[in-house]
Phi, psi and omega in degrees: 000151185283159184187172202262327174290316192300299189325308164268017154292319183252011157280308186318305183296341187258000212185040183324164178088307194336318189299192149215114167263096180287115175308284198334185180244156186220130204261083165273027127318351182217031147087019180287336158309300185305314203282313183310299168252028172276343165282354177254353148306310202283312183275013161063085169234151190232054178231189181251167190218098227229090180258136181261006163227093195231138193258135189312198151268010164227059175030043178265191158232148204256154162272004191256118165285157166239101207245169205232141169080035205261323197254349160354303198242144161307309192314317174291292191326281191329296175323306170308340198268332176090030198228007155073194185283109220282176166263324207232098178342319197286325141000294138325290171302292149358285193301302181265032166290309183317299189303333199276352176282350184259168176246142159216207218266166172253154168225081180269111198246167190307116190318305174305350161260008213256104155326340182262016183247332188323305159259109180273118176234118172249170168069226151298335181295319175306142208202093212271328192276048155292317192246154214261103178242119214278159142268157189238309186225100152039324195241343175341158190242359186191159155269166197241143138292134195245065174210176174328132181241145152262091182240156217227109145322157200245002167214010173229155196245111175185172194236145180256121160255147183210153151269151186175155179260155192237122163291107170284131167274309189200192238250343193228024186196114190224162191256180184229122170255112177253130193269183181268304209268003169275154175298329186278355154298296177336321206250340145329303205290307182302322178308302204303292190321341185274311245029088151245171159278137153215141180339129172198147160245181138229133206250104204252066137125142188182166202288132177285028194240329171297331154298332175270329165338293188294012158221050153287146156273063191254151156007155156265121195126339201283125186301055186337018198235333174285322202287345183274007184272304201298297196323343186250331184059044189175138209299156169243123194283120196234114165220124200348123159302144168256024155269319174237027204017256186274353195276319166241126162247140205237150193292147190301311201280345203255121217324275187249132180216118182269135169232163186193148171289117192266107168314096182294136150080031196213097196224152161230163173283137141232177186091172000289148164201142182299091178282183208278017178271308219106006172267162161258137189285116167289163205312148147225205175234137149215179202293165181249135173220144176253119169322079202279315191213155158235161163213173177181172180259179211293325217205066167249154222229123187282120152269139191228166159231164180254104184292136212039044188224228221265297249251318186274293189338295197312305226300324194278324189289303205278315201273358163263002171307301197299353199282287240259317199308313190280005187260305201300353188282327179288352167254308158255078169312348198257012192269168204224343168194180147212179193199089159312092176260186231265329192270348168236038174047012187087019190187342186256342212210139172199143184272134189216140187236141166194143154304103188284123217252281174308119176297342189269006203294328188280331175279339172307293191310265186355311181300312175304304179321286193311344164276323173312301217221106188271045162228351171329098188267290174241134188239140171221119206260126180215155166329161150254063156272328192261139176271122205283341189256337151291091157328320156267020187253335180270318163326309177285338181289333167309320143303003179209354192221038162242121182244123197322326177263010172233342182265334160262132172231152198223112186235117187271154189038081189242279228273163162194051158292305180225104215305324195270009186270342214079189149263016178234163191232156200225146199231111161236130166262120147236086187234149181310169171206103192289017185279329164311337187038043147293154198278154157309153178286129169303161170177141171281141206283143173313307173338276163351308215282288164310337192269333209268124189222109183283329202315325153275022166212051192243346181262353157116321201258000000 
């Protein structure tokens, strides 16, 4: 069965190096995890990181190592997907359009068979500063857990997994930030209308095609759990929480699982913390959850993300590139790729390419996104000549194929996730026309292209 260790076994074997395994002992509690991998940004080493020796939020030393970087690359993404080398970036996405359209199966087995049961700790025994839960950024107001919260609808049955972060308070208490556009407000809201408590985990560390599952754009209703079986290609091994026995089920597979009760109609402050724009989130009220169990496995291993740099980008980014292809195709068939890029952070800004049938085709798309995806700002419509993962090839048809007054367009009140960002949104077709009367595109003759072979002197010698 897939699980997050079978998983870097097989990056180790398939990639020596990938890893970077730190000995030392290292303080995420004084920003040193972080600081470790903004320096290996600044020296564009591109690998996961796994430190094995980390200290608690009372400086202790924890028994949980913490690793990093797992979604850092298309590549890593791919590896989770089992889909080798790619040809194409786009490849990706594609591969998980397919997937976010199937359902696939549940396995629920037995505790005493749940790799995540191997340590129960209840009661007094709970105990959140067992674990090394990092500061992320200089201004952060606490540490935060970054990884998947779980919820269960109180009268339908299906599970929402989302990411989103939990500020720890104490050792039986962390707040959960849920926003008005997550699914997991929705079903907060439902509870609250009960005064019920309601159930939620979290989930620190798990095989990584089960995490991109989860930043799918799918329905509210939609059973995450099935969309994380297909992503996995394989039953998702499910087993009886020990807070809630059969009523709510927690993945089987997965490293560390926290539950807890979300206090209705109970809210505390948290922020500023560095979000995934690249700003600090301002203070707000949110829901509070009181801590019931941890369970975990014997030698498990903590996952984190660092919010907002390549690794938080990919992870938010890639499975909604495949989201958007199957929401705009059913309207615009030519479209031929799209890109969230690294410069919008995975979420504000997208490129979008299609073959063009129609003249209105561009706003069509571009329109479709903005509905999708309610962090959306800017949309740029391009040829398929141009490549959405090149940044200067989609830059330049902007530059040579948008003519300013007829090709931008600026549409008020669309977005409202986030109030300083504004509410409008800007649309550029820079796609051909033949009313534009642009020149042929320059090109090297194939022929050419074929007789010339560079191959001995690409080696240095």
């Amino acid at each position: 069965m897939k699980d997050l260790q079978q998983f870097l076994y097989q990056v180790e074997r398939k990639k020596p190096g990938a890893i970077i395994r730190v000995k030392e002992e290292i303080n995420p509690n004084r920003h040193e995890t972080i600081a470790f991998l903004k320096k290996l940004e600044e020296a564009k080493v591109e690998k996961m990181v796994l430190f094995e020796k980390v200290l608690t939020v009372d400086d202790k030393p924890s028994p949980f190592p913490l690793l990093y970087n797992v979604f850092l690359t298309r590549d890593f993404c791919a590896e989770a997907l089992d889909m080798g080398a790619l040809n194409s970036p786009m490849d990706l996405s594609l591969e998980i359009a397919a997937r976010e359209n199937k359902k696939g199966e549940i396995a629920v087995i037995p505790p005493q068979e749940a790799p995540c049961k191997e340590v129960i700790l209840k009661g007094k025994e709970t105990d959140l500063r067992i674990l090394p839960i990092p500061y992320h950024h200089k201004d952060d107001v606490a540490p935060y857990f970054t990884m998947t919260c779980i919820m269960k609808a109180p009268h339908d049955n299906f599970y929402n997994v989302t990411f989103t972060k939990n500020r720890y308070i104490n050792e039986k208490k962390v707040l959960i930030s849920a926003h008005p556009h997550h699914h997991l407000d929705t079903i907060i809201q439902e509870y609250e209308k009960e005064d019920k408590r309601a159930p939620v985990i979290i989930v620190l560390g798990h095989h990584p095609a089960f995490y991109l599952a989860s930043c799918c754009l799918t329905p509210y209703g939609n059973n995450d759990y099935e969309t994380a079986s297909a992503f996995l290609r394989e039953p998702l091994r499910l087993t009886p929480s020990e807070t809630w026995g059969d009523d709510f089920l927690v993945p089987a597979d997965g490293e560390i699982i926290i539950e807890g009760e979300i206090v209705p109609h109970l809210r505390e402050s948290q922020n500023p913390f560095g979000e995934i724009l690249g700003y600090y989130q301002q203070e707000m009220k949110v829901p509070v959850v009181e801590i019931t169990a941890i369970t975990h496995r014997r030698k498990a291993i903590m996952q984190d993300i660092w919010p907002g740099r390549m690794d938080h980008w990919n992870l938010g980014g890639i499975p909604k590139e495949g989201s958007m292809y199957n929401a705009i195709k059913k309207n615009v068939p030519g479209i031929t790729a799209i890109h969230l890029p690294p410069s919008g952070c995975g979420r504000v800004t997208a490129y979008i390419s299609i073959k063009k049938e129609f003249p209105n085709e561009p706003r069509k798309a571009a329109m479709q996104a903005f509905v999708d995806m309610p962090n959306l700002k800017l949309a740029i419509v391009v040829d398929d000549d141009v490549d959405v993962f090149n940044e200067r090839e989609v830059l330049w048809a902007v530059a040579t194929r948008v003519h300013w007054d007829q090709d931008v367009d600026i549409v008020r009140r669309v977005q409202n996730v986030r109030k300083w960002l504004g509410d409008a949104v800007a649309i550029i077709d820079a796609t051909r026309s033949p009313e534009k009367g642009i020149p042929p595109v320059n090109e090297v003759p194939m022929q050419a292209m074929k007789r010339v072979d560079i191959t001995p002197y690409l080696s240095g010698g």
